[in-house]
N, C-alpha and C positions, 0 to 999 in steps of 0.2 A: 761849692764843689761837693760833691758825693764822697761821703767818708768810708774809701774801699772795704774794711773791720765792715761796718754797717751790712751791706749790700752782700758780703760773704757770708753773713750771718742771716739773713734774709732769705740767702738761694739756701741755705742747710736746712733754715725749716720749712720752707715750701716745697722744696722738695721732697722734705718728708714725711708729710700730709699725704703723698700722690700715691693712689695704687700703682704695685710694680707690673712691669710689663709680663705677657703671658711668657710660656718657654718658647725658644727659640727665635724671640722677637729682641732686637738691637735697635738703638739708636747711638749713632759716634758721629759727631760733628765740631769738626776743627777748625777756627779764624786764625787772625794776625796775634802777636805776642802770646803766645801759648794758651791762647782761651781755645775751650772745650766743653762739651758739654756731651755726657757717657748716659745711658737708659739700659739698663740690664733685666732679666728677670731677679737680679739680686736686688736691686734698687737703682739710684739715681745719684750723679757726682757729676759737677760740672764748677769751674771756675765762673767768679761773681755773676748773673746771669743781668741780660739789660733790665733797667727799670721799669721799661712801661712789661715786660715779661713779669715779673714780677708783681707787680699792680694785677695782671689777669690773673695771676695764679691765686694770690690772694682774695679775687673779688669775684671770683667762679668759681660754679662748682665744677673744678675741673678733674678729672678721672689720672689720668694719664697723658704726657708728652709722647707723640708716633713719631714725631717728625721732626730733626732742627739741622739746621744748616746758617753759616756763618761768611758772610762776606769778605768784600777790600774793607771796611772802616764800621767802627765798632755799631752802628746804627746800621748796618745792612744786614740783614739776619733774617730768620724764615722759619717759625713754632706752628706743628699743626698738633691740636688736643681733642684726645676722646673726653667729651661733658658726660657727667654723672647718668643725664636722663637718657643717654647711647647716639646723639649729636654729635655732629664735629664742629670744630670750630679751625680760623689758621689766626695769625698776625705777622705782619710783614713791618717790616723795621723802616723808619723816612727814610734812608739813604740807601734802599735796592736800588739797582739799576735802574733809569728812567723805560726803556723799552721794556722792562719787565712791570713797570708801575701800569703802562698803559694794555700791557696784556692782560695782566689783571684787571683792571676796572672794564674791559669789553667781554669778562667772561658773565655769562650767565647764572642766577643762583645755584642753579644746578650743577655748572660744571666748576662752581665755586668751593659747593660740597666735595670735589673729590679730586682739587688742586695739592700740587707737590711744587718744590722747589726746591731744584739742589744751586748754591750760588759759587762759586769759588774765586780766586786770583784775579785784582783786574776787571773787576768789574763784568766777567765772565759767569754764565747760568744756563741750566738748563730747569724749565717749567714746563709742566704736562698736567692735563685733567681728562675726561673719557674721551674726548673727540678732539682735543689740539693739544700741540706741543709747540714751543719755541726758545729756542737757544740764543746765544751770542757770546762770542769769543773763545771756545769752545775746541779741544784739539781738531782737525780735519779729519782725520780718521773714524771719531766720533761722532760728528755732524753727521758724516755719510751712513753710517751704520742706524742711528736713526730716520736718515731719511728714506732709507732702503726698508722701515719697519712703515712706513707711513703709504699710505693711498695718493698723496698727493702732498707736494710741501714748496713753497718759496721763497728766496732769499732776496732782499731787500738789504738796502744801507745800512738801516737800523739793527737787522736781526736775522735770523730765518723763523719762518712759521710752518708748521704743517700739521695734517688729521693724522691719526696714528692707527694701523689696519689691527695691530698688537699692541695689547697693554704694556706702557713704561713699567717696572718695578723698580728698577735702581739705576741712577749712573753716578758715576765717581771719576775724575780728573785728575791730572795734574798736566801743567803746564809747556814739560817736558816730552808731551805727548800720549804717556798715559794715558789709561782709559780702561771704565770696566760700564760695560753695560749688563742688564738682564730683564728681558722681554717676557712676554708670557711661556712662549716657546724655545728658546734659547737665551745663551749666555757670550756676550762679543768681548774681547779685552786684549791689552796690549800692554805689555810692561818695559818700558826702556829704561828702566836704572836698574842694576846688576841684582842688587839687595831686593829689591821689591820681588824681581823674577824668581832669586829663590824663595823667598820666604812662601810665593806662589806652589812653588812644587814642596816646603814643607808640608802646606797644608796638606800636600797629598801624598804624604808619606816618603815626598820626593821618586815616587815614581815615574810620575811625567808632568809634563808641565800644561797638558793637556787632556785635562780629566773628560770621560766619559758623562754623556748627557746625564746617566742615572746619578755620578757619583757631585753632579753637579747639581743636582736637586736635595741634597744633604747641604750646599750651601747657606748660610742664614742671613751672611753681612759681608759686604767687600767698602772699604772708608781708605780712601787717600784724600791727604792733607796738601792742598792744590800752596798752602801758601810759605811753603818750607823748600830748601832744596828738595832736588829728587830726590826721590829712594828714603826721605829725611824720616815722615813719621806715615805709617798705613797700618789697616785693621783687617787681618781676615778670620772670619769666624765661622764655623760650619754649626750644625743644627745638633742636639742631643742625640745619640743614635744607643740603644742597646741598653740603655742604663744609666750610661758614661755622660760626664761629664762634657758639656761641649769643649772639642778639638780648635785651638786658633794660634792664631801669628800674627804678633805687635809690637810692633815700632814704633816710638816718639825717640825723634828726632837728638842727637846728640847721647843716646843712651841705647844699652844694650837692647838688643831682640828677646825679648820675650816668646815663649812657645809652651804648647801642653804636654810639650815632652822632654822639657828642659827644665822641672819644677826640682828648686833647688832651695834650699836654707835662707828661708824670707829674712833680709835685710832692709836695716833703716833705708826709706826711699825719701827722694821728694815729692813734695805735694806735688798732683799733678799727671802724676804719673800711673797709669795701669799696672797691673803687680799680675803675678801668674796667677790663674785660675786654679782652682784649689785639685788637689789629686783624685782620683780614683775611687770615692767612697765605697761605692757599694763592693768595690775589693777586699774592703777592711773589715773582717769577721766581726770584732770586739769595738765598742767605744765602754766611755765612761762616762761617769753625768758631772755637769757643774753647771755654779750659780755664777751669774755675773755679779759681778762687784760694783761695778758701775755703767753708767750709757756711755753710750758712743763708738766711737774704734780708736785708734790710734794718728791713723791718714783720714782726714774727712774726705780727700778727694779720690781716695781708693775705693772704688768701688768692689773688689774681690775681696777688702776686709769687711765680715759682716758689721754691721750697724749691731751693737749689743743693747740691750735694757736692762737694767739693774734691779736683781730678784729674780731676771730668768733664766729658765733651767734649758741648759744647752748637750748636746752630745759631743764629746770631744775624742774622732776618730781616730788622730796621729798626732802623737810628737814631731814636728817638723824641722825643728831645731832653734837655736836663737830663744826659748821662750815663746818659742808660734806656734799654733797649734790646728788642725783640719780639725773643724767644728760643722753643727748642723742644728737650725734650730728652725721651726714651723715651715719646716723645707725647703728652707733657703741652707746651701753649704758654701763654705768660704772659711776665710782665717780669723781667728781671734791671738790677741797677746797672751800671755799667763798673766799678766799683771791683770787683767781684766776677768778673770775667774776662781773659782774658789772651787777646788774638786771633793765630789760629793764619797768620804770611804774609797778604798783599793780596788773594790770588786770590778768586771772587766764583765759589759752586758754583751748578749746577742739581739742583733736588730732581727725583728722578725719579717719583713718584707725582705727585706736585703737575704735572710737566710733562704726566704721561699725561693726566691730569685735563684741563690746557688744549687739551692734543692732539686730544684725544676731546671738547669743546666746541667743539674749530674746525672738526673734521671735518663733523660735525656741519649745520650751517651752511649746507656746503656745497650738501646740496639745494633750498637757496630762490634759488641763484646759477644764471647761464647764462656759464658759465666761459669765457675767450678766454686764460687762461695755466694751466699747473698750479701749482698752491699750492706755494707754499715752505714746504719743513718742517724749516730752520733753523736759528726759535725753541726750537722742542719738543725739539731733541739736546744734548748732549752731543759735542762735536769731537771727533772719533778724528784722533789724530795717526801712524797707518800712514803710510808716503810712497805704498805701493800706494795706497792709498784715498783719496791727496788727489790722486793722478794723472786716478782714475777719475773723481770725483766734480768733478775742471773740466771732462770732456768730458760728462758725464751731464745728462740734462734734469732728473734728477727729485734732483740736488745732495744725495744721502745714499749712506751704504755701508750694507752688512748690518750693521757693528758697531753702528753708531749706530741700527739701528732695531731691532735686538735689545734694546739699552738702554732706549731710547724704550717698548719695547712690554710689557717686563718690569716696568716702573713701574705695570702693570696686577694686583691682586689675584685673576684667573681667569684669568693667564697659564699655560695648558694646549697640548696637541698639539690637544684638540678647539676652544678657543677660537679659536686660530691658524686654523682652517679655517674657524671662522665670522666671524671680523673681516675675513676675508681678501675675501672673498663682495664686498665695498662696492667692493675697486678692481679686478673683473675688468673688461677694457675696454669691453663691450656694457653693463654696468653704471653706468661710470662716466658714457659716453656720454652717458646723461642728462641728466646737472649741467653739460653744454657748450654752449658757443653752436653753431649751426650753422657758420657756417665755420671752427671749429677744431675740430672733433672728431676728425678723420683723427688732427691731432697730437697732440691729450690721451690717444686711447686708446691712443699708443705708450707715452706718460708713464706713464701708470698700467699698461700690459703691464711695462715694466721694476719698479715696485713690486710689482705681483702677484707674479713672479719671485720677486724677495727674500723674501717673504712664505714662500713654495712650499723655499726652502731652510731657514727657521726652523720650517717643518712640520714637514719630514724629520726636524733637527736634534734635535726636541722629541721627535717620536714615537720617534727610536732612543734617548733620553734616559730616557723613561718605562716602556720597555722592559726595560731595564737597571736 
């Protein structure tokens, strides 16, 4: 018999061998007794994973898990992996459905490369590749909204099969009737337990429970857990949008709801269990630096506590309470313990991306104002401690040096010589003029002649830079 310690300790470090998934890409796949298996852009948690899984991940060079799904008994399961050289690969578990066994073996190499399988409750599935699909057991309501996506489809003892006119992307079950599909071109779904349906319209701020096709293209991941009561344990997750952190709403089963607008003072969980996704980073003006203490996290199976390494230097954005704390490290953000850090001095940094970002939203702004001072810009620097440049900057209107808005502007990803000429464009004075009241604009358009200026040296600076 398989010594479960072993096999748990197995799925930890193959897993964390795997590159993590790109942003806004999920993987949640729920079986029987609370196994699971979670794929984030943060990393990868999944309770013990089967042995021969494990055997592949060890003995390929395997990139990334896209895809898992989890049956009626512990051998029924479904991994599709991106290989190192940009290959796919799947493995199907001995005890998939039989009607699913022989779908698969009559599919073509071809449509082998770009098979899916979601399995659930019951010996119940749905599989799809570019030109067939085939279900069984499967809610009604489901079946037909598939069939209605497909050119041609029919139902047999065994199963239904049919061509699909629009690509499958997702569907998700439960037993209860439930259902979430999403096609190429739309999004079909039905929620019959109370809990599930709002958690539905949390996602959307609870405005309706029937979001708009655009605000439905911001979705990333919809995972109900076909083999729990209803309503027991579901995932909804939406896409990054603005900055922010991805928006969701999650459920397992016997335990509160989780939401990303319900982040509250992380407490001891059980393994097992998803934990809130981390707050609002790039809200947070100031972090601090610290070294880890040691690897690991606290919850192996949480995957919103970062994975730490010992001796690395991490940003730590918010005291969260409890000893937790909103941390960020090689851009990954999530939680860390205090017991797992060691903080580097009191001083309190500005992120320079993060500041551009607020920089470039206040800018912003400024067109709907009829200005009577010129805007302080700060918030958005970093202090340069030159004495030349603390001289200049008590006589200066516009209270910044070159250092500091080099700093400032570098925090920008298309910081170029041509960009510099096109940001610059907003403060020449006949420009700015606009955004001023009338009886100050004599004085604002000096204000902004001296930032043009600066501006006009980080050109130069850039273009002999690019040059070279």
């Amino acid at each position: 018999m398989t010594d479960p310690d072993t096999t748990e300790s197995q799925t930890i470090t193959a897993l964390m061998c795997l590159k993590r998934l790109p942003a806004d890409e999920y993987v949640i796949a729920f079986g029987r007794d609370n196994r699971q298996f979670i794929g984030t852009p943060n990393g990868y948690t999944a309770t013990p994973l089967p042995l021969e899984v494990l055997e592949f991940l060890t003995c390929n060079s395997v990139a990334r898990i896209a895809w898992a799904s989890f049956g009626s008994t512990p051998d029924s399961y479904f991994f599709r992996y991106q290989i190192n050289d940009g290959k796919s690969a799947f493995q199907a578990g001995s005890h998939i459905p039989l009607a699913l066994q022989e779908f698969i073996c009559k599919l073509s190499p071809d449509l082998r490369s770009s098979l899916y399988v979601q399995l659930g409750d019951n010996d119940s599935f749905v599989a799809w590749a570019k030109t067939s699909w085939t279900c069984r057991g499967i809610p009604v309501a489901l079946e037909r909204e598939i069939a209605n996506l497909s050119r041609q489809h029919i139902q047999t003892l065994k199963n239904t099969q049919g061509s699909p006119s629009a690509a499958i992307d997702q569907v998700a079950w439960h037993p209860d009737g439930s259902y979430f599909l999403r096609g190429a071109q739309a999004c079909y779904w039905n929620f019959e337990a109370e809990t599930t349906a709002q958690a539905w319209a949390e996602l959307w701020s609870g405005k309706s429970s029937k979001p708009s096709f655009r605000e439905l293209s911001y979705l990333a991941l919809v995972a109900l857990d076909p083999h729990v009561p209803a309503g027991g344990t579901f995932a909804f997750i939406k896409k990054q949008h603005g900055g922010q952190a991805a928006a969701f709403v999650f459920r397992v089963y016997q335990d509160i709801m989780h939401t990303s607008r319900t982040i509250k003072a992380i407490h001891a969980a059980e393994e097992c269990q998803l934990q809130h996704v981390p707050p609002k980073v790039e809200e947070l003006q100031f972090f601090r630096w610290a070294v880890c203490t040691k690897d690991g996290r606290p919850h192996k199976y949480d995957s919103w506590e970062v994975s730490l390494k010992k001796h690395q230097k991490v940003k730590v954005w918010k005291d969260v309470g409890n000893d937790w704390y909103s941390v960020e490290t090689e851009g990954v953000e999530g939680y860390a313990h205090g017991s797992y850090l060691a903080f580097i001095g009191q001083s309190a940094h500005k992120d320079s991306c993060k500041m551009f970002s607020r920089f470039q939203a206040f800018v912003d702004t400024l067109a709907t104002q009829q200005l009577r001072k010129f805007p302080s810009l700060r918030e958005f620097v970093h202090d340069c401690e030159a004495a030349a440049c603390k001289h200049m900057k008590s006589t200066s209107p516009i209270d910044i040096c070159l250092h500091e808005l080099r700093a400032l502007l570098e925090g920008s990803s298309d910081y170029s010589y041509q960009w510099l000429k096109e940001d610059r464009i907003k403060w020449h004075p006949d420009k700015f003029a606009r955004f001023c009241h009338a009886e100050h604009v004599n004085e604002l358009k000096s204000c902004a002649q001296e930032l043009f200026v600066l501006y006009g040296v980080l050109i130069d600076e850039r273009e002999k830079e690019e040059k070279n």
